[in-house]
Short mmCIF file of the C-alpha atoms (twelve columns), coordinates in Angstrom:
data_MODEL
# 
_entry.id   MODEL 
# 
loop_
_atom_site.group_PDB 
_atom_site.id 
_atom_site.type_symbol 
_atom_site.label_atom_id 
_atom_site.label_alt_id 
_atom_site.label_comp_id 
_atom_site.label_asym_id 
_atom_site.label_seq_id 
_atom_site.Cartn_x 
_atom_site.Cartn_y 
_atom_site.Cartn_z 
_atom_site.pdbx_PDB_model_num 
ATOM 1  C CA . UNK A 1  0.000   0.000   0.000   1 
ATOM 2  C CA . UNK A 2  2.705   2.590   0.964   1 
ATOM 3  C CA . UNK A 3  4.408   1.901   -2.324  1 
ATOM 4  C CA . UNK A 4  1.583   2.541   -4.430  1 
ATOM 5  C CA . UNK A 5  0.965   -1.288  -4.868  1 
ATOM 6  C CA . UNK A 6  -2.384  -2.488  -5.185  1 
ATOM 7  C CA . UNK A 7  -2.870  -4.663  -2.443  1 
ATOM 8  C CA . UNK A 8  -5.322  -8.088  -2.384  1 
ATOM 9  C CA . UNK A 9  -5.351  -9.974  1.549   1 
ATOM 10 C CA . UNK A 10 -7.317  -12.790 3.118   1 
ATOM 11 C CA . UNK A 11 -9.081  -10.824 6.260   1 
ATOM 12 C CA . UNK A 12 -7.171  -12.340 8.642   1 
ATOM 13 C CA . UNK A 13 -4.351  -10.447 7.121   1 
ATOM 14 C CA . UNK A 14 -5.471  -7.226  6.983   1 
ATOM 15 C CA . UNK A 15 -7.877  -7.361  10.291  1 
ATOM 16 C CA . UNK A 16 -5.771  -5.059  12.252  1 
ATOM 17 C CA . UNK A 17 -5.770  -2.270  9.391   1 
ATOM 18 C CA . UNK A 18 -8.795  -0.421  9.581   1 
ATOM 19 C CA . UNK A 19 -8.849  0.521   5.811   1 
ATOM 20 C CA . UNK A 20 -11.735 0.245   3.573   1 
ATOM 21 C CA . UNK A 21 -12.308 -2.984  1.603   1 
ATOM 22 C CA . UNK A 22 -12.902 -2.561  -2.253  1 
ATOM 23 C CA . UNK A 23 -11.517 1.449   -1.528  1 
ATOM 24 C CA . UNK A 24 -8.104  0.303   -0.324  1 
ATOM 25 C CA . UNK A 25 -7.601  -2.496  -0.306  1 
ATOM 26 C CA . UNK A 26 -9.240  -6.417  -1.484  1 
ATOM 27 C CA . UNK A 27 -9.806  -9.092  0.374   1 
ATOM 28 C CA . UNK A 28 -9.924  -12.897 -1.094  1 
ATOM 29 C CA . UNK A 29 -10.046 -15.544 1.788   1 
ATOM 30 C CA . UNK A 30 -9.289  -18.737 -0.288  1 
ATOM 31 C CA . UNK A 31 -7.535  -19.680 -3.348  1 
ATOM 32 C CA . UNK A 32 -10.469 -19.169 -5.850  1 
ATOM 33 C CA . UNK A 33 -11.400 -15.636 -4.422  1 
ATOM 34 C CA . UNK A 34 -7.706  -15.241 -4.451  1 
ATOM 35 C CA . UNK A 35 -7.669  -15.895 -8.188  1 
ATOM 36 C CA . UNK A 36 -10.694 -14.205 -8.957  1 
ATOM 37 C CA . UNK A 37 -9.525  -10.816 -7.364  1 
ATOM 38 C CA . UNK A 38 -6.134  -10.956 -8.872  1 
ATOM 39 C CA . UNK A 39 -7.702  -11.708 -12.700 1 
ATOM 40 C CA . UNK A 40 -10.215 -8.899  -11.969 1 
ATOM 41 C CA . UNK A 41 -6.947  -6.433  -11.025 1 
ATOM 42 C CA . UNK A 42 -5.080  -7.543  -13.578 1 
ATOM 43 C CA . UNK A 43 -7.789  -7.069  -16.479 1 
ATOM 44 C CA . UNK A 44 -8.626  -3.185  -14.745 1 
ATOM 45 C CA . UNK A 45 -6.116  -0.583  -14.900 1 
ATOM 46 C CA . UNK A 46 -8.203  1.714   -13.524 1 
ATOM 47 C CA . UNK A 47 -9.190  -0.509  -10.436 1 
ATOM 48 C CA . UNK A 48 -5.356  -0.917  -9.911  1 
ATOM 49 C CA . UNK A 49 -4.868  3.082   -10.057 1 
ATOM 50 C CA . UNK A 50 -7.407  3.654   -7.243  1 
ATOM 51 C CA . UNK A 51 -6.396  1.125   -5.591  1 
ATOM 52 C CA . UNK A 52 -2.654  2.168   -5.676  1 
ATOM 53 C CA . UNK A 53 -3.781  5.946   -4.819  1 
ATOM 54 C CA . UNK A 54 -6.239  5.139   -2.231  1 
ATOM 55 C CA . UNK A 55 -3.931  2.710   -0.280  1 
ATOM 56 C CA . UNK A 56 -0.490  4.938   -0.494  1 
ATOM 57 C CA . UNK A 57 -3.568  7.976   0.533   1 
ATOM 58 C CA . UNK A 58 -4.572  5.726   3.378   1 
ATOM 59 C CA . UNK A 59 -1.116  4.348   4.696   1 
ATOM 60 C CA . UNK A 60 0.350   8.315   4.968   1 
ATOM 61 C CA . UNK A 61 -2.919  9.387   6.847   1 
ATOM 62 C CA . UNK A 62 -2.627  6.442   9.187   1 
ATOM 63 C CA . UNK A 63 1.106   4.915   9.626   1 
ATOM 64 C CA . UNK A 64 3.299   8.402   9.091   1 
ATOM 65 C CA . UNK A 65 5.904   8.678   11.455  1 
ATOM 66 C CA . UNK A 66 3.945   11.833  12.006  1 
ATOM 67 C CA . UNK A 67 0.691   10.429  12.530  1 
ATOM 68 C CA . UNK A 68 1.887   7.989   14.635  1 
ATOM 69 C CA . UNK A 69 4.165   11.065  16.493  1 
ATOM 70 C CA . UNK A 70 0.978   12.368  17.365  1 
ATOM 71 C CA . UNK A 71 -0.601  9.821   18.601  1 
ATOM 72 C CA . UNK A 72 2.081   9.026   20.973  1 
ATOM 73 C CA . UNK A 73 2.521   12.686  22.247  1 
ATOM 74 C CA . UNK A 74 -1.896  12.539  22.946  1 
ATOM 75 C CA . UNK A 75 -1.349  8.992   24.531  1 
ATOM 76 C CA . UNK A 76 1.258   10.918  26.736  1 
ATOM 77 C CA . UNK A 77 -0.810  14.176  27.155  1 
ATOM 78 C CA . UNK A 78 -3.645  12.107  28.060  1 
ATOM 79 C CA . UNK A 79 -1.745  9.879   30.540  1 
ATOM 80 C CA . UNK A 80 0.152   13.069  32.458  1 
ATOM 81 C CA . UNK A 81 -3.738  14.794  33.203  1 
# 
């Protein structure tokens, strides 16, 4: 995602990133969805393109070291009241 990759993931994989499915990211939990999803990406350019945007889009937003700065410095602000 953070290198503009389109990304396809079983949901066990992807269960801790709170991204959204079909936006960011696909999700295939066997080997025939697996196969399916990657046909359908290969055979759309423009469903790899918004994929590739949205997910770099969602992985700066979220996983920055300056998102995740800030969340650290509230966890600490929030701690020392």
């Amino acid at each position: 995602m953070a290198t503009e990759t389109p990304v396809i993931g079983t949901s066990i994989a992807l269960e801790g990133i709170h991204a959204e499915i079909g936006k960011d990211y696909l999700v295939a939990d066997n080997a025939e969805e697996m196969g399916a999803k990657t046909v359908e990406l290969l055979q759309d350019p423009e469903l790899q393109r918004n994929l590739a945007l949205a997910g770099k889009i969602f992985v700066e937003e979220h996983y920055s070291w300056e998102q995740i700065s800030q969340d650290l410095l509230d966890v600490y602000e929030e701690t020392a009241k």
